[in-house]
PDB file of N, CA, C and O in Angstrom, chain B, residues numbered from 101:
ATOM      1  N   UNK B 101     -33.855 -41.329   1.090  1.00  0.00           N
ATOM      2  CA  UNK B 101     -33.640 -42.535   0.338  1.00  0.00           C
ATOM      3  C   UNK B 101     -34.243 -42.356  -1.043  1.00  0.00           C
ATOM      4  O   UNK B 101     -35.354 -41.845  -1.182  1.00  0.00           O
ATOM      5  N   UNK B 102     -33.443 -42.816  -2.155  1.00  0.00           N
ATOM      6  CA  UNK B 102     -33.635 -42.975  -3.510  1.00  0.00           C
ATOM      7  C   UNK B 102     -33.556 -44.343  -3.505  1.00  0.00           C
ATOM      8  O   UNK B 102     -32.892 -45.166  -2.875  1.00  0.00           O
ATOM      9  N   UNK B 103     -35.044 -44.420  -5.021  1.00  0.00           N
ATOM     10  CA  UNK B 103     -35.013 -45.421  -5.743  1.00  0.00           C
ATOM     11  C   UNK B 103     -35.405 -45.377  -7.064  1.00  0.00           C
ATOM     12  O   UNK B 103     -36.154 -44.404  -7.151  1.00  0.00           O
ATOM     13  N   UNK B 104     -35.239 -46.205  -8.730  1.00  0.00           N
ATOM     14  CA  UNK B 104     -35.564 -45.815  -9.729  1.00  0.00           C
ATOM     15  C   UNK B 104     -36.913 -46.220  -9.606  1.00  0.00           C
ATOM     16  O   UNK B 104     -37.266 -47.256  -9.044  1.00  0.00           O
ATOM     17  N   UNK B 105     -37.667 -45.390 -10.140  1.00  0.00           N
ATOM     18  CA  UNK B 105     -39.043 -46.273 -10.495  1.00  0.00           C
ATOM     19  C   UNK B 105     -39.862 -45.263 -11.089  1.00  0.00           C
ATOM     20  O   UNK B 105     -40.291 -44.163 -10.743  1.00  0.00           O
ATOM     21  N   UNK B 106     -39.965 -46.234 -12.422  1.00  0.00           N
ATOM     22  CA  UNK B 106     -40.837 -45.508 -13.492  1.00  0.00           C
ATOM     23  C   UNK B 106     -42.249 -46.307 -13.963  1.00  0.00           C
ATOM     24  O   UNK B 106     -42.562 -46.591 -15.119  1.00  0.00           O
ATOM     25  N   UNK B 107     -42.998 -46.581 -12.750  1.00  0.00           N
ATOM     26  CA  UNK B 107     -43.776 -47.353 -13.136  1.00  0.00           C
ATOM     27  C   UNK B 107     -45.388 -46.801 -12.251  1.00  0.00           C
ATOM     28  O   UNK B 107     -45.134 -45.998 -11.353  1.00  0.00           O
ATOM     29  N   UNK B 108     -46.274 -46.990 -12.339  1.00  0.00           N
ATOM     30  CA  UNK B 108     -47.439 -46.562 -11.862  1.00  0.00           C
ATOM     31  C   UNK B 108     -47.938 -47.410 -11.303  1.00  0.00           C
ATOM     32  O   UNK B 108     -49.115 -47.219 -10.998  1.00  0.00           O
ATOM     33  N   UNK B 109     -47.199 -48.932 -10.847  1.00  0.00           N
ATOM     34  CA  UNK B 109     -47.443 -49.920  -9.510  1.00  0.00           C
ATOM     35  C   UNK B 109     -46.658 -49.350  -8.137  1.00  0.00           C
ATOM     36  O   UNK B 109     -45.763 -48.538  -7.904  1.00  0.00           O
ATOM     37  N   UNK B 110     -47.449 -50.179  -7.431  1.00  0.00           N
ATOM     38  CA  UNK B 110     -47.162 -49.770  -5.818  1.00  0.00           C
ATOM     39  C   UNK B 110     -45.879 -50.846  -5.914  1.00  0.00           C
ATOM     40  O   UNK B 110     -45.535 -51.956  -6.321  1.00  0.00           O
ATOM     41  N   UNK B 111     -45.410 -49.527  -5.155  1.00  0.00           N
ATOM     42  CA  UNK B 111     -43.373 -50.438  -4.853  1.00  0.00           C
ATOM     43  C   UNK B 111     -43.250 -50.408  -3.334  1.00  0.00           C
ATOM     44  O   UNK B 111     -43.004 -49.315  -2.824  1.00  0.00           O
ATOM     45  N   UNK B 112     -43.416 -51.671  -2.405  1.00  0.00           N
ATOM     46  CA  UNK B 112     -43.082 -52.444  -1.657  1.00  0.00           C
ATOM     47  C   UNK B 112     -41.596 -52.291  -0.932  1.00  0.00           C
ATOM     48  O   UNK B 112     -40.562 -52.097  -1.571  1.00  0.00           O
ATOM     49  N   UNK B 113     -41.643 -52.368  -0.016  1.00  0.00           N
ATOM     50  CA  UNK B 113     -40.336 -52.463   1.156  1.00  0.00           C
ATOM     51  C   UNK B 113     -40.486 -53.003   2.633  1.00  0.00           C
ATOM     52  O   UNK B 113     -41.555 -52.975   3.242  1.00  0.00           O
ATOM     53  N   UNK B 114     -39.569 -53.387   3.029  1.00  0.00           N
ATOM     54  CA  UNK B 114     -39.549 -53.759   4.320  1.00  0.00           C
ATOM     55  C   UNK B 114     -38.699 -53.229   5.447  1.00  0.00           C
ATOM     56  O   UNK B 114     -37.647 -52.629   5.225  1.00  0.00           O
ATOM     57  N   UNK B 115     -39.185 -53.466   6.712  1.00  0.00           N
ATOM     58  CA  UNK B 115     -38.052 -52.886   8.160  1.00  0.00           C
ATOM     59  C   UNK B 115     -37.400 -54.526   8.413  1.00  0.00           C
ATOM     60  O   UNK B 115     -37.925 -55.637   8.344  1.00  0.00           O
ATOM     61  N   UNK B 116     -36.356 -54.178   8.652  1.00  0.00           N
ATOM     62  CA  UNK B 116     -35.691 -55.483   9.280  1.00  0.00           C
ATOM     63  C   UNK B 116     -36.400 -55.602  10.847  1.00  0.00           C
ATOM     64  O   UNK B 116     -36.906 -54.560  11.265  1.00  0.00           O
ATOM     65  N   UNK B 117     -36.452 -56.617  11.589  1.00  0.00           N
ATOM     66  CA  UNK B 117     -37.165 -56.695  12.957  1.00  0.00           C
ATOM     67  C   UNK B 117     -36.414 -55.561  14.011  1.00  0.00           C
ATOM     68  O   UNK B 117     -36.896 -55.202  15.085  1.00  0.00           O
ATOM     69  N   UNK B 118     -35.209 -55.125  13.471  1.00  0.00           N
ATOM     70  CA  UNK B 118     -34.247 -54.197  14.583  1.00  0.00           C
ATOM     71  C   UNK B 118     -34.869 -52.851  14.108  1.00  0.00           C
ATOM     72  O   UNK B 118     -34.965 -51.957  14.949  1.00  0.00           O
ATOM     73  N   UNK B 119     -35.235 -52.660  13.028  1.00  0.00           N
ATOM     74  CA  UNK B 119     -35.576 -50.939  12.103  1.00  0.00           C
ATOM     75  C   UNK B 119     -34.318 -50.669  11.652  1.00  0.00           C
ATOM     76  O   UNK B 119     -34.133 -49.662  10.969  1.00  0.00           O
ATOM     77  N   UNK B 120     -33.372 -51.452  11.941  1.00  0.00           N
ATOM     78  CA  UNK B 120     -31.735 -50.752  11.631  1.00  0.00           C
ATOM     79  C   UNK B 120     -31.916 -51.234   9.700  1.00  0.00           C
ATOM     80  O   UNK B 120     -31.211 -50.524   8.983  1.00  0.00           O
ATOM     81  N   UNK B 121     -32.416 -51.872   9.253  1.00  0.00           N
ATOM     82  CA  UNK B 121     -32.202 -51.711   7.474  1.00  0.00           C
ATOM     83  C   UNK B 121     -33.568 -51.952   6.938  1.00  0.00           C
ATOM     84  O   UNK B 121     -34.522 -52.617   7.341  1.00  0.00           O
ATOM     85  N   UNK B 122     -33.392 -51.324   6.073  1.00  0.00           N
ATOM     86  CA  UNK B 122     -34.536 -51.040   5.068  1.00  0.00           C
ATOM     87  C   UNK B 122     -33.957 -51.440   3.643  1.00  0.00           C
ATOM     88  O   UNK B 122     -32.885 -51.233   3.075  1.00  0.00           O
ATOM     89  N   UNK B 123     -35.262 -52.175   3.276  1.00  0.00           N
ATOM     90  CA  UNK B 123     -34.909 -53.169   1.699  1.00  0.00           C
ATOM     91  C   UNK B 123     -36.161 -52.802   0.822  1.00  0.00           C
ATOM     92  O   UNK B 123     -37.341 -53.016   1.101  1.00  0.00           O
ATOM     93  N   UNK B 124     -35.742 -52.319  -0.084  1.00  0.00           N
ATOM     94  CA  UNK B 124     -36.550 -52.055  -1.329  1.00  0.00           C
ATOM     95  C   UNK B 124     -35.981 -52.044  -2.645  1.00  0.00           C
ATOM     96  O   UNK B 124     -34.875 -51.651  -3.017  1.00  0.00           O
ATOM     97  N   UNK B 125     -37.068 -52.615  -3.368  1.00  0.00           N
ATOM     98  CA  UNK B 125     -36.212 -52.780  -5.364  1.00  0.00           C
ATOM     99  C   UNK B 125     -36.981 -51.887  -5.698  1.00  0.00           C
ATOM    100  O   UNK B 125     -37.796 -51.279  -5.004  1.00  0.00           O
ATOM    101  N   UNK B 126     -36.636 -51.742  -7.240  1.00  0.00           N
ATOM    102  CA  UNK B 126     -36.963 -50.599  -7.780  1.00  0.00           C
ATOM    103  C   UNK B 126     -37.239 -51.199  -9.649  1.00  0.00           C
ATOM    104  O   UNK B 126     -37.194 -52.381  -9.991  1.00  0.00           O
ATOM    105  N   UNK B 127     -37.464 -50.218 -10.426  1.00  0.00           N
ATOM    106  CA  UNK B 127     -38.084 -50.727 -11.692  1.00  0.00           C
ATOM    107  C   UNK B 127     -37.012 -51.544 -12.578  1.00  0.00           C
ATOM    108  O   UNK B 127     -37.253 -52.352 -13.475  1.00  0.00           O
ATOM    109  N   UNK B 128     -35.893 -51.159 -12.136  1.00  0.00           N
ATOM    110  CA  UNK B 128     -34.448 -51.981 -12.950  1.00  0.00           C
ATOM    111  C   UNK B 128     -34.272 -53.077 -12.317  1.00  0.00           C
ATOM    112  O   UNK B 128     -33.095 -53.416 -12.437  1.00  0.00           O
ATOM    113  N   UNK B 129     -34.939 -53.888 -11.626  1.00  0.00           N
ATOM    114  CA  UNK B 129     -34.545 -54.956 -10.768  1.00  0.00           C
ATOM    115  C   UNK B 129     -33.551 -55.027  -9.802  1.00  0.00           C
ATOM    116  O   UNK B 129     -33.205 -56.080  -9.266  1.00  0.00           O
ATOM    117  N   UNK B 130     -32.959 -53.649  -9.506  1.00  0.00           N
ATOM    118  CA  UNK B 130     -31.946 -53.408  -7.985  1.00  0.00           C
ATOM    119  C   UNK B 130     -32.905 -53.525  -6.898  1.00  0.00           C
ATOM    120  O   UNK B 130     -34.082 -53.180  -6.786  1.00  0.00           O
ATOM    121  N   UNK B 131     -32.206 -54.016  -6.250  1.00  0.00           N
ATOM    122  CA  UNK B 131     -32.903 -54.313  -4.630  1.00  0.00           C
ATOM    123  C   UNK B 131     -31.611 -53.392  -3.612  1.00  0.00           C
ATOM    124  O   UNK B 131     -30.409 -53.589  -3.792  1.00  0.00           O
ATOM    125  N   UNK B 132     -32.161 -52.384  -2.549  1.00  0.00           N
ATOM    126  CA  UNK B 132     -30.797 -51.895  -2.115  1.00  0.00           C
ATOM    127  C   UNK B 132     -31.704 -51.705  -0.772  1.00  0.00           C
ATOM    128  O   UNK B 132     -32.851 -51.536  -0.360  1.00  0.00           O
ATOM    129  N   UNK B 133     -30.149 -51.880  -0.343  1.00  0.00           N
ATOM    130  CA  UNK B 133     -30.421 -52.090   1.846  1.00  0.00           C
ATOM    131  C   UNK B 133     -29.722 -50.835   2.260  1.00  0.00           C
ATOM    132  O   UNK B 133     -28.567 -50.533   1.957  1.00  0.00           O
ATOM    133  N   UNK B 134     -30.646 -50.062   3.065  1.00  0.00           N
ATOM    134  CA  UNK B 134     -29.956 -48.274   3.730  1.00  0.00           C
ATOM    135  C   UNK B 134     -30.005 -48.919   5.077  1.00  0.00           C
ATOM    136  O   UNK B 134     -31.004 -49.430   5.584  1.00  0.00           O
ATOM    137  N   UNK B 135     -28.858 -48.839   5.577  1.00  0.00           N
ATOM    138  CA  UNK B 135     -28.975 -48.467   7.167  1.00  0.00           C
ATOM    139  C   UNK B 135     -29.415 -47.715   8.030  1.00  0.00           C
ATOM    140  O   UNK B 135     -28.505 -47.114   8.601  1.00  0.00           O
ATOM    141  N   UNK B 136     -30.706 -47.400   8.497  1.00  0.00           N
ATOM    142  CA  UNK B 136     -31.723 -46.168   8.655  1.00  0.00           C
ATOM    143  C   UNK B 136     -30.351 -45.677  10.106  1.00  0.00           C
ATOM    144  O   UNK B 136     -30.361 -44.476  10.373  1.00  0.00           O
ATOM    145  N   UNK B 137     -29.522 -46.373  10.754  1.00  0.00           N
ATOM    146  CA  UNK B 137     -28.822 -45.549  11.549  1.00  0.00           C
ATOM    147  C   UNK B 137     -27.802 -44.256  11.081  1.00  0.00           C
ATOM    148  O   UNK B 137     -27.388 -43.211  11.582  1.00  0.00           O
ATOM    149  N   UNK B 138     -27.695 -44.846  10.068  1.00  0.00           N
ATOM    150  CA  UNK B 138     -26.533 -43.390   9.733  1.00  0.00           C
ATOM    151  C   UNK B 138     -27.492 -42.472   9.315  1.00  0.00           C
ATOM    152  O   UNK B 138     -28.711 -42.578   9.183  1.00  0.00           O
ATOM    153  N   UNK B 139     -26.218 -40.961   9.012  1.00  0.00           N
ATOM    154  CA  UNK B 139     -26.474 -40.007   8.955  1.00  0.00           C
ATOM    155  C   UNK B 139     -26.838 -40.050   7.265  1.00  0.00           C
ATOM    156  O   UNK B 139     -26.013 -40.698   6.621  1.00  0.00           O
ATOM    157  N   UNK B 140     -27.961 -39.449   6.470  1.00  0.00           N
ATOM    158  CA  UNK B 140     -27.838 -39.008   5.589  1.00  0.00           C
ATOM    159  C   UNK B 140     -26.938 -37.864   4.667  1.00  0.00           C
ATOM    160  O   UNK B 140     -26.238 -37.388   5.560  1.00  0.00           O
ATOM    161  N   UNK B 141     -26.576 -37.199   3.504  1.00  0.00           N
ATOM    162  CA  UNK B 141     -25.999 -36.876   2.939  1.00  0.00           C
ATOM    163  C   UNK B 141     -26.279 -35.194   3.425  1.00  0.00           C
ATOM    164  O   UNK B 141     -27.316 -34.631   3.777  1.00  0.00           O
ATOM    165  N   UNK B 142     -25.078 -34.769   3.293  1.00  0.00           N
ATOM    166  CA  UNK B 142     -25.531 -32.909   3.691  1.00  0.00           C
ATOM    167  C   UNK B 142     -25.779 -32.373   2.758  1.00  0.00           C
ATOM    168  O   UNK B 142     -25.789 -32.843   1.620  1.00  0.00           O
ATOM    169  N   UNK B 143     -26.066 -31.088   3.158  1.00  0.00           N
ATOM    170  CA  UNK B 143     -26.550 -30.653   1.622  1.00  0.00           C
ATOM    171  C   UNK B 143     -28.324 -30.097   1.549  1.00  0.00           C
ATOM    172  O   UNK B 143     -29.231 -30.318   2.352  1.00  0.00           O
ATOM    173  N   UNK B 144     -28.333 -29.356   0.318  1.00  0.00           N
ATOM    174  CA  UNK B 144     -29.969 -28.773   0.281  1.00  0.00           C
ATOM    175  C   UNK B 144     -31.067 -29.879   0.254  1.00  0.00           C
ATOM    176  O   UNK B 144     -32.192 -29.891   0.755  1.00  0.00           O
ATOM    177  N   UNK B 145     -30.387 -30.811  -0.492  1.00  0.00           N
ATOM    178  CA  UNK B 145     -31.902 -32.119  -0.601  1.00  0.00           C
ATOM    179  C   UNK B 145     -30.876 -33.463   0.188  1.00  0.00           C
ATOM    180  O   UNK B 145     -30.227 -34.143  -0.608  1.00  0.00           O
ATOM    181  N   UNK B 146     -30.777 -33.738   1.375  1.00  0.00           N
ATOM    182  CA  UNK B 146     -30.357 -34.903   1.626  1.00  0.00           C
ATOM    183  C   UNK B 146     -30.952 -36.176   1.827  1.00  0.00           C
ATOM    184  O   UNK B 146     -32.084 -36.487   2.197  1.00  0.00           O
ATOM    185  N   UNK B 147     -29.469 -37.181   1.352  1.00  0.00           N
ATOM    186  CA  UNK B 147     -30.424 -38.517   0.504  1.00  0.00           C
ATOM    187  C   UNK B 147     -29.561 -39.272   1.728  1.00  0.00           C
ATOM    188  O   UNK B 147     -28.709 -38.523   2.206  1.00  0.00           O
ATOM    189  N   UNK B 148     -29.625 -40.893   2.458  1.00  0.00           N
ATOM    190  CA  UNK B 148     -29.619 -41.622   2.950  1.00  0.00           C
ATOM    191  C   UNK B 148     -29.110 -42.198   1.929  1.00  0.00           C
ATOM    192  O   UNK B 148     -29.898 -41.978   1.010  1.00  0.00           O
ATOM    193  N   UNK B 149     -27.905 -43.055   1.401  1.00  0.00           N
ATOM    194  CA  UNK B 149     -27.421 -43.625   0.545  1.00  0.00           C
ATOM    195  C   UNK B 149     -27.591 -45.242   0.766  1.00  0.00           C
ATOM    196  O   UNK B 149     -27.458 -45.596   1.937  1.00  0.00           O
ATOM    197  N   UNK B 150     -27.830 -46.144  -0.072  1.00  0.00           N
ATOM    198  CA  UNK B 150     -27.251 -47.256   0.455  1.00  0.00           C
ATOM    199  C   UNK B 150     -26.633 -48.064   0.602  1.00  0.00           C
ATOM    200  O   UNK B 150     -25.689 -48.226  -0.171  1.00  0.00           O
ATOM    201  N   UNK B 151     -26.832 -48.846   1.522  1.00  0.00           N
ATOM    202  CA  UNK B 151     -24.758 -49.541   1.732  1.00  0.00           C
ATOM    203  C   UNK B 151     -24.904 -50.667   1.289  1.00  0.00           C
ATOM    204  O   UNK B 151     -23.966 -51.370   1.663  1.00  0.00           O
ATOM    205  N   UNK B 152     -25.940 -51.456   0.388  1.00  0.00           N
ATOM    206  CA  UNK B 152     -25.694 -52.582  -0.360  1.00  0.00           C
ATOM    207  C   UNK B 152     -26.554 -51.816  -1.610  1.00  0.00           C
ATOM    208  O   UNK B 152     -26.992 -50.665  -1.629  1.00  0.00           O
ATOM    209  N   UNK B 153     -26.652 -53.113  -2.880  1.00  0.00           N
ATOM    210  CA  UNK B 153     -27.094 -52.663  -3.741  1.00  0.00           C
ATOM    211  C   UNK B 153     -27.177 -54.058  -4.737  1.00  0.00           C
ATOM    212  O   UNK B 153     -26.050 -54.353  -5.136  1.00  0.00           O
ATOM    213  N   UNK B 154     -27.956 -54.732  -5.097  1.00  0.00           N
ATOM    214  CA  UNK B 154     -27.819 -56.075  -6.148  1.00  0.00           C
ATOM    215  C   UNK B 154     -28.455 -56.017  -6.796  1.00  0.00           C
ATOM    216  O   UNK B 154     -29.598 -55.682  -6.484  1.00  0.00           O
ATOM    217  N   UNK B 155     -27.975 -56.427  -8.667  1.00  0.00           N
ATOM    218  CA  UNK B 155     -29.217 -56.672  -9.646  1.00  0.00           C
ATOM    219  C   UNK B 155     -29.904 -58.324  -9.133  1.00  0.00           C
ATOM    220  O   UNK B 155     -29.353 -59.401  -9.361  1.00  0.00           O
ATOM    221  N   UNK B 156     -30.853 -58.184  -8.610  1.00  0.00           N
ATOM    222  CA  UNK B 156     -31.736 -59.627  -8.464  1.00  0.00           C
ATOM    223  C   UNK B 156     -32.531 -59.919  -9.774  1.00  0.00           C
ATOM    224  O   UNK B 156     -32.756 -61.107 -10.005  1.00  0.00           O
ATOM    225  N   UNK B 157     -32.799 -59.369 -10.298  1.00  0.00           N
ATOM    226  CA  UNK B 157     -33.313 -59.753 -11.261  1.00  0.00           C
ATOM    227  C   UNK B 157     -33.356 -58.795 -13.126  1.00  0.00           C
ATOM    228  O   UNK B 157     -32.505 -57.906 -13.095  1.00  0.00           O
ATOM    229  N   UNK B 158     -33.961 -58.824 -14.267  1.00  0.00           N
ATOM    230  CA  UNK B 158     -33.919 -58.057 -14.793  1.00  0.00           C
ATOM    231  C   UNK B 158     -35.072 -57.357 -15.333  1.00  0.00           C
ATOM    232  O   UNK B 158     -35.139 -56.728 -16.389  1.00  0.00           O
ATOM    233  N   UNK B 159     -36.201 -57.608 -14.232  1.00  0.00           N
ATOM    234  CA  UNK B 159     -37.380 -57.118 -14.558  1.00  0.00           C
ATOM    235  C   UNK B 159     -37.647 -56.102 -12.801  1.00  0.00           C
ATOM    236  O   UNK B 159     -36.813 -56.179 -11.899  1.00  0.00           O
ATOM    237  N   UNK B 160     -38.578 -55.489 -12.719  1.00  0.00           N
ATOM    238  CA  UNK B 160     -39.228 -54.790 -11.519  1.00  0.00           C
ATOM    239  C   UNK B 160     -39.103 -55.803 -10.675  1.00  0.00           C
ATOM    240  O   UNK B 160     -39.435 -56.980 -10.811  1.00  0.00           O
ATOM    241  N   UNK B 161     -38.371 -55.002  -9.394  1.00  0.00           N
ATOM    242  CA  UNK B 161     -38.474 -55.752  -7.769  1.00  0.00           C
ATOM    243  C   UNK B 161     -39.906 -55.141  -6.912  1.00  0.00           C
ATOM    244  O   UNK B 161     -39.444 -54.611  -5.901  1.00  0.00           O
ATOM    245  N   UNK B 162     -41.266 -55.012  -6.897  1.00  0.00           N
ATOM    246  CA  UNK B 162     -42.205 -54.073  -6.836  1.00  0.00           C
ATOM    247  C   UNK B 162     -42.593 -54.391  -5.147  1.00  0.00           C
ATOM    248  O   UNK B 162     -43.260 -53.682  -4.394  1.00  0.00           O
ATOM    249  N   UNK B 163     -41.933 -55.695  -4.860  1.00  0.00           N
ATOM    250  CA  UNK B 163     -42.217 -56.216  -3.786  1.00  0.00           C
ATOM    251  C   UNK B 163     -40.801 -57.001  -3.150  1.00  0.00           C
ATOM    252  O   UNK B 163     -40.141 -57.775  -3.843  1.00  0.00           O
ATOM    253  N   UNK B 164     -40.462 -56.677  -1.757  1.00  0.00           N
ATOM    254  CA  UNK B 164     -39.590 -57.640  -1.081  1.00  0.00           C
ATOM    255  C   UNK B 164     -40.133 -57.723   0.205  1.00  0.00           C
ATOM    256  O   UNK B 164     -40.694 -56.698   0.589  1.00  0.00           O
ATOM    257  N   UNK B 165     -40.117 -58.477   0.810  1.00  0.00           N
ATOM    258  CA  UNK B 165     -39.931 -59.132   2.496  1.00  0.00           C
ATOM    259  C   UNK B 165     -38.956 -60.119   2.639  1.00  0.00           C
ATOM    260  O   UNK B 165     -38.446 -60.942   1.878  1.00  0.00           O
ATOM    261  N   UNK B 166     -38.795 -59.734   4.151  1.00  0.00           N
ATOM    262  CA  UNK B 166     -37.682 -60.088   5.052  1.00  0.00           C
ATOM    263  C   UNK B 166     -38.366 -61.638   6.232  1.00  0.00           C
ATOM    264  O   UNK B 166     -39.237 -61.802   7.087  1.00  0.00           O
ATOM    265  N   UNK B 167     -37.809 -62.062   5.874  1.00  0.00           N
ATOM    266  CA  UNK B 167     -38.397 -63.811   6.995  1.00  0.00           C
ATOM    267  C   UNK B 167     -37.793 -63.634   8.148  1.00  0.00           C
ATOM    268  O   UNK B 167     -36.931 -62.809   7.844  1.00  0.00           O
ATOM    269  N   UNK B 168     -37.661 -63.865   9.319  1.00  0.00           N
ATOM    270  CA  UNK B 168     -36.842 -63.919  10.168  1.00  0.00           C
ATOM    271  C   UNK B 168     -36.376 -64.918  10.445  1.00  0.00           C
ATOM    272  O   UNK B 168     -35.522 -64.977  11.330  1.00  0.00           O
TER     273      UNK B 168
END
């Protein structure tokens, strides 16, 4: 899993209660959800892509949680 972040704060994520998605933003204000079930990308360095992706905001997402 990739994310942008050019910043020297601690960047925050969460497990959904199943472990099946993972949510983290990054320094551009994208917040993006990987489905930890699939297969990652083949290849010499493989990346886990993710299957959503939203600008939430236009500053750093450094922190998200999930409510149930």
């Amino acid at each position: 899993m990739r994310r942008a972040v050019s910043t020297n704060q601690r960047m925050y994520f969460d497990l959904e209660l199943s472990g099946q998605y993972l949510l983290s933003g990054d320094t551009e204000g994208v917040v993006s959800v990987w489905d930890t079930t699939l297969p990652p990308s083949e290849g010499k360095d493989p990346v886990l892509q993710p299957i959503l992706q939203f600008q939430a905001q236009k500053d750093c997402v450094n922190g998200i949680s999930l409510h149930p």
